[in-house]
C-alpha positions in Angstrom: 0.0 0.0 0.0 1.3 3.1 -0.2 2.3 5.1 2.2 1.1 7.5 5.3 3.9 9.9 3.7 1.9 9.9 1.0 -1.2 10.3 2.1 -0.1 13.3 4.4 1.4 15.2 1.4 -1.8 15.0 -0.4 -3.8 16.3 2.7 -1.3 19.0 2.6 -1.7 20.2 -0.7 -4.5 20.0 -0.5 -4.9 22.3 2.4 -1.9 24.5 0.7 -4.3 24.9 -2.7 -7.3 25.8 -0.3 -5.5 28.1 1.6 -4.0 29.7 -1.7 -7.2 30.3 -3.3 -8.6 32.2 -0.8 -6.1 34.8 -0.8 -6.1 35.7 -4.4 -9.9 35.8 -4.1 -9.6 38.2 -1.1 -7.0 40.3 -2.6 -8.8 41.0 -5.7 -11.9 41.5 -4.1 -9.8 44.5 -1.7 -9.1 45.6 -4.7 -12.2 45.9 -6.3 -13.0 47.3 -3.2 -10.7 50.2 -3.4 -11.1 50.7 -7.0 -14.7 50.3 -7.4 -15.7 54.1 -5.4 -12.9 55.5 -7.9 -13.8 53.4 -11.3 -14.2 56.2 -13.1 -10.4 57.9 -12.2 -9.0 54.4 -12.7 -10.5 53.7 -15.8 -9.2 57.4 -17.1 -5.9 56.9 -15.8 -5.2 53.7 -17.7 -6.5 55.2 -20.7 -4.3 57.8 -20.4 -1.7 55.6 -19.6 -2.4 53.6 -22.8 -2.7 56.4 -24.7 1.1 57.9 -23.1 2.5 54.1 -24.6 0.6 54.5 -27.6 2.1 58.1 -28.3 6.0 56.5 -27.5 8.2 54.4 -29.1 6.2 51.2 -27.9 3.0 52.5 -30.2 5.4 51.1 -33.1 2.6 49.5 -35.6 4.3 46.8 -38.2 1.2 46.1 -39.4 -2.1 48.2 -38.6 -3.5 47.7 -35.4 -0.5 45.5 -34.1 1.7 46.7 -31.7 4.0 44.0 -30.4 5.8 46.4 -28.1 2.9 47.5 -25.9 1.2 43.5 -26.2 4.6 42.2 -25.1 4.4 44.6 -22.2 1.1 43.8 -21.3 1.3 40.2 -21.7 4.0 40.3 -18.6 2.7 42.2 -16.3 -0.8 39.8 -16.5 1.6 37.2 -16.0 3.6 38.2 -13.7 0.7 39.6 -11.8 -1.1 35.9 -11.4 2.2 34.4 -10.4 2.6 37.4 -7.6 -1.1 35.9 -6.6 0.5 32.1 -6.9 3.2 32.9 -4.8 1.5 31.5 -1.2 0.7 28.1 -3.1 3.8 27.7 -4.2 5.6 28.7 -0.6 2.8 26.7 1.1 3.2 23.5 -0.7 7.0 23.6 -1.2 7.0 24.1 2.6 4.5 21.4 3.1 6.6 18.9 0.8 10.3 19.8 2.3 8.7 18.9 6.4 7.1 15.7 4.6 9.8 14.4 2.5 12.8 16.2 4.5 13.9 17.3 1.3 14.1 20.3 -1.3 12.0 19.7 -4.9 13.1 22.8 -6.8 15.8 25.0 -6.7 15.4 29.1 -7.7 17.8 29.0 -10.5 15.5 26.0 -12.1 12.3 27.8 -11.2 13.2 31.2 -13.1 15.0 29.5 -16.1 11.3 27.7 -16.5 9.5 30.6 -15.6 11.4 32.7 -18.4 10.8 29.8 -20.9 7.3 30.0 -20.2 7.2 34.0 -20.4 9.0 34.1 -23.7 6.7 31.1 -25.3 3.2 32.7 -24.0 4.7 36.6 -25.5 5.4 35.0 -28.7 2.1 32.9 -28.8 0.3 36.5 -28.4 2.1 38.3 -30.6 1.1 35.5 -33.4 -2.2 35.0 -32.7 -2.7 38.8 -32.3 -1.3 39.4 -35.7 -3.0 36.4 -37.4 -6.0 37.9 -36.0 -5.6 41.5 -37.3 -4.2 40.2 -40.7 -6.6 37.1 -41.3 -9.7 38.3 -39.2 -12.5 35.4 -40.8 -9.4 32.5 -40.9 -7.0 33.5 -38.3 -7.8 30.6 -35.8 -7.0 28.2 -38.6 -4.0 30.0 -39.0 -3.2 30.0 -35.6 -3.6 26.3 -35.1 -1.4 25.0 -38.2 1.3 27.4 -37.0 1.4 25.5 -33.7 1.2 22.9 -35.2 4.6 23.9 -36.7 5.8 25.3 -33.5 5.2 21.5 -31.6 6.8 19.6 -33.9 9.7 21.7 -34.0 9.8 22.2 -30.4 9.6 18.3 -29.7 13.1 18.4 -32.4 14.3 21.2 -31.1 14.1 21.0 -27.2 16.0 17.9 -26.0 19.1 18.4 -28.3 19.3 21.9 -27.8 17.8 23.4 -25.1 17.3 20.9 -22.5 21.2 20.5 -21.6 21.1 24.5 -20.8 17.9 23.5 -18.1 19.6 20.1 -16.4 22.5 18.4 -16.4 21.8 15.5 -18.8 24.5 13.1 -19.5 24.3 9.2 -20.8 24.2 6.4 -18.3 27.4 4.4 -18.2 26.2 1.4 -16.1 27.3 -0.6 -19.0 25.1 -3.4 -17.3 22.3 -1.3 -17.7 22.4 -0.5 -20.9 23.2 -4.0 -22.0 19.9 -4.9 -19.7 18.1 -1.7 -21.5 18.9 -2.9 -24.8 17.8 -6.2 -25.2 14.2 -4.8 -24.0 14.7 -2.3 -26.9 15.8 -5.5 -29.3 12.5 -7.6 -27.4 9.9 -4.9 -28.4 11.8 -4.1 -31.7 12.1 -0.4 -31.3 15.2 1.8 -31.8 16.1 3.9 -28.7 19.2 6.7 -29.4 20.4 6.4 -26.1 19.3 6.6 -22.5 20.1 9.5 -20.1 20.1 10.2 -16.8 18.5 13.5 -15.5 20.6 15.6 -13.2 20.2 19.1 -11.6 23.1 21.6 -12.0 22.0 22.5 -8.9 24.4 20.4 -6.0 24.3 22.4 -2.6 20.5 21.5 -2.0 18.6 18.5 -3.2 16.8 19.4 -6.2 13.6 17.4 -8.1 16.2 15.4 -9.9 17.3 13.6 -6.4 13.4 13.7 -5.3 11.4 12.6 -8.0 11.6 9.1 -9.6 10.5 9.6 -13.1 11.5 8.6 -16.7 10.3 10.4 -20.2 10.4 9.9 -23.6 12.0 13.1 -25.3 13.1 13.9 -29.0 11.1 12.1 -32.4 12.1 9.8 -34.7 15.8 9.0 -34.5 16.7 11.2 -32.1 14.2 9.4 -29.6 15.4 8.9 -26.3 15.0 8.2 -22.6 15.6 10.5 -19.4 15.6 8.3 -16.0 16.0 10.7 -13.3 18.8 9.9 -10.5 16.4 8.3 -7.7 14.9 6.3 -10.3 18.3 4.6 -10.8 19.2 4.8 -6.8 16.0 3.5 -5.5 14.9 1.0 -8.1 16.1 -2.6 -9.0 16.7 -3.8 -12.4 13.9 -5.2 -12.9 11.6 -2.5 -11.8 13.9 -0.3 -14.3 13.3 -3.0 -16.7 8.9 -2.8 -16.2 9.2 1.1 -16.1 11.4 1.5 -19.3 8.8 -1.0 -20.9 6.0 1.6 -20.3 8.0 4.3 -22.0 8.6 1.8 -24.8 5.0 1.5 -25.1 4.9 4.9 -26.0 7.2 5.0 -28.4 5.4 1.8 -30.2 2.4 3.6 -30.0 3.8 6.9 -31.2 2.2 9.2 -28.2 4.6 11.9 -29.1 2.7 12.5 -32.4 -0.5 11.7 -30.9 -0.3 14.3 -28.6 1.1 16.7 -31.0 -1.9 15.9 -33.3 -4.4 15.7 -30.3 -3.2 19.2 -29.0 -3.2 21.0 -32.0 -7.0 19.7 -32.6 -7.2 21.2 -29.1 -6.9 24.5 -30.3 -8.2 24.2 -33.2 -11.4 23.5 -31.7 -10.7 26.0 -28.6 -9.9 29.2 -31.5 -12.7 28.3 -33.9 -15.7 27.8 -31.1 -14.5 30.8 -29.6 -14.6 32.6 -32.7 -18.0 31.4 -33.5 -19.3 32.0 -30.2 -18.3 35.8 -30.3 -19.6 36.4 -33.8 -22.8 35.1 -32.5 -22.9 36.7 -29.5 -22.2 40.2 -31.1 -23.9 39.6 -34.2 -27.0 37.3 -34.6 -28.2 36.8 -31.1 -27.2 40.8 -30.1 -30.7 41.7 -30.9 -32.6 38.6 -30.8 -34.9 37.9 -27.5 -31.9 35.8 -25.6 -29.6 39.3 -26.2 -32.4 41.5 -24.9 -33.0 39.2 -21.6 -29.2 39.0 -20.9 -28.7 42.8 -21.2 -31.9 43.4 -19.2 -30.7 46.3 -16.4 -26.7 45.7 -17.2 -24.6 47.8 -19.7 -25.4 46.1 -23.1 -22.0 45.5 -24.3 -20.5 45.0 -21.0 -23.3 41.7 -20.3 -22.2 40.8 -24.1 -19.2 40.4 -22.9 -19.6 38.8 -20.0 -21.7 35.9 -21.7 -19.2 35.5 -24.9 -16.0 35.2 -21.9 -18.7 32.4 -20.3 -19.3 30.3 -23.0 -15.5 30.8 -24.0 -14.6 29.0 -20.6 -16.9 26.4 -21.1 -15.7 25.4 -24.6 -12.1 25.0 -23.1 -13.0 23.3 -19.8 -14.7 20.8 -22.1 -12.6 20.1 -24.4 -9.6 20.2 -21.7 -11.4 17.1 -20.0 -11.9 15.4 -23.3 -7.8 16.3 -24.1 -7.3 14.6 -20.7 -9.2 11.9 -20.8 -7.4 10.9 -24.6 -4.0 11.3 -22.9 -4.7 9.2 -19.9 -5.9 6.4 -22.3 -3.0 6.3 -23.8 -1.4 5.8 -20.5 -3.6 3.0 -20.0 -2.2 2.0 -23.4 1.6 2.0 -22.6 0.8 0.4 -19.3 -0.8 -2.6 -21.5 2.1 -2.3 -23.9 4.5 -2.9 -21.1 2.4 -6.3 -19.0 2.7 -7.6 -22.1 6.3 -7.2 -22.7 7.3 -8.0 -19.3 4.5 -10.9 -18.6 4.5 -9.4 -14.8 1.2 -8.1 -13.6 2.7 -8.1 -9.8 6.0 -6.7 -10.7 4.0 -4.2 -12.2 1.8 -3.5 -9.3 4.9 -3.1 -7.1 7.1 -0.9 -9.0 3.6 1.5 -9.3 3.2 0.8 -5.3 7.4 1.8 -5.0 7.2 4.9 -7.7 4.1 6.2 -5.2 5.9 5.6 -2.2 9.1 7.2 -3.4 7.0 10.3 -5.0 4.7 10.6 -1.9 1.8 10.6 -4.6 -1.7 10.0 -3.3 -3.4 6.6 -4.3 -6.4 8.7 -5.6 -4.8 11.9 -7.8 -5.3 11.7 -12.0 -3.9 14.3 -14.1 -3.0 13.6 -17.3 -2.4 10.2 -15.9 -5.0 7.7 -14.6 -4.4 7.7 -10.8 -2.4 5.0 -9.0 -5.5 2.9 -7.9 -6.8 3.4 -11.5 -3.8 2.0 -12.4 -3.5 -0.9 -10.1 -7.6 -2.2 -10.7 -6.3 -1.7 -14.8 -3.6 -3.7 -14.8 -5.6 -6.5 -12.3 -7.6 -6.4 -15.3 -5.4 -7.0 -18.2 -4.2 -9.9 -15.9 -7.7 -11.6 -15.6 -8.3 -11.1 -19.4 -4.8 -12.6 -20.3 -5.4 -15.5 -18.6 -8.9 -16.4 -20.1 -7.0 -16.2 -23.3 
């Protein structure tokens, strides 16, 4: 089973998310306290603030109507402003996980190389999509979706072989036991594997997620396919628990998840851009004046209760279609989990290298993200068992 360190870190975080959403909820609703006597002053100072930017050297235009300098801006301080609200989370639940697991999980220098990774990408996804969108008003979510499209393809290329050695220390394993062990799996499945690495923090004073976490991932496509193991994988787990976990990564590669979920995301937003397109149209144009329009804006500012309802139905398009993006990748969890019983033949080894990875992790028995959870898991593979031995 696994264990009460385990179950205590998901209390925690529990608590720690908890905790966390009630301050951003009663900050912003200080501030909309404050502001709300004033609207009208605030509103006229940041129009006149946009106007100041608009009248400088960020107003530069490109192309009518796009100004990348003043988006850019923008884009970072609503970024940064959310993560200034995230901050007690993640304080709360680093603190929760170090007095749990007597251990640190991410070091600062990690943290703000990600965080400007994820700064630059969402800044460049804006300035796209807003340009698309000026440019190709009837077609730009189209647009949008085929360039990342592009953009994931290149990125799952472009990322382990360039940019990932910058992030973590990655270097090959040279267990030559190991790799002999690792490559007669590779030679049993008949798949290709370039080489298999093991994933190391730069960071050495303090223990980092590379000592704390015991995971393995497929990175790169096609030839250039490989396998990170991080360093407690290696310390903590026999050979053939190694063995049963590299067979579920295999399974992925057989299976060709990387595409899938290059292919599935992309229809993501796809669907996202284009119902959200629709739905505005709609919303501003054909049901503006129908009777729906007129109850909705009944006593309410007519454009601001527009709004409102096209920002609504936006948020329900992508919370649906995130469940059903979710749901697709856990299946094909549930896939590579299949893919690697049958290569192994060891439904308990299984179970007890998903009961050690828990244990190690201090992951809760009844969490799913974009993986099934660990009791999800276990009752799966029970059942692959069962049906392999009626065959």
């Amino acid at each position: 089973m696994v264990s009460k360190k385990a179950k205590r870190l998901s209390i925690g975080q529990q608590i720690a998310i908890s905790a966390t959403l009630l301050l951003p909820s009663a900050i912003g609703g200080g501030i909309i306290s404050i502001i709300d006597p004033h609207y009208n002053r605030v509103f006229r100072f940041v129009l006149t603030l946009h106007t100041v930017l608009l009248a400088s050297f960020l107003g530069w235009q490109p192309v009518p109507h796009w100004y990348p300098f003043i988006i850019c801006l923008y884009t970072i301080f609503v970024l940064y402003g959310f993560i200034v609200l995230l901050l007690p989370f993640f304080w709360l639940n680093g603190l929760i996980q170090r007095r749990i697991l007597k251990r640190y999980t991410y070091s600062f220098a990690l943290a703000a190389k990600n965080l400007g990774l994820f700064t630059i990408k969402c800044v460049l996804a804006l300035e796209v999509g807003i340009l698309l969108y000026v440019t190709l008003p009837q077609s730009w979510w189209l647009w949008m979706s085929l360039v990342y499209s592009g953009y994931a393809v290149l990125w799952a290329y472009w990322y382990p072989r360039y940019l990932l050695p910058h992030i973590v220390s990655l270097t090959p394993i040279n267990d030559i036991v190991l790799c002999q062990q690792f490559e007669r799996l590779c030679t049993r499945a008949g798949i290709k594997v370039h080489d298999f690495y093991v994933w190391k923090r730069h960071n050495t004073k303090r223990h980092t997620e590379s000592s704390s976490v015991a995971n393995a991932i497929v990175i790169g496509l096609g030839k250039m396919t490989g396998i990170m193991l991080t360093e407690s994988l290696l310390k903590n787990f026999s050979p053939a628990e190694l063995e049963i976990i590299l067979a579920h990564e295999l399974g992925h590669i057989a299976h060709y998840d990387m595409w899938r979920k290059i292919i599935d995301r992309a229809l993501f937003v796809l669907v996202v851009l284009s119902l959200s397109s629709l739905t505005r149209y709609l919303v501003f144009g054909p049901l503006k004046n129908s009777l729906l329009g007129m109850l909705v804006t009944i006593g309410a500012d007519s454009a601001n209760a527009l709004w409102l309802v096209a920002l609504l139905a936006i948020m329900l398009i992508i919370t649906f279609a995130l469940q059903l993006l979710i749901f697709y990748e856990r299946h094909l969890e549930y896939l590579a989990d299949e893919y690697a019983l049958k290569l192994t033949n060891d439904v308990q080894g299984f179970k007890s290298t998903l009961l050690h990875l828990a244990d190690i992790n201090a992951t809760s028995p009844n969490v799913a993200t974009t993986h099934p959870s660990l009791k999800q898991r276990l009752r799966h593979a029970d059942r692959y068992g069962i049906k392999d031995m009626l065959k």
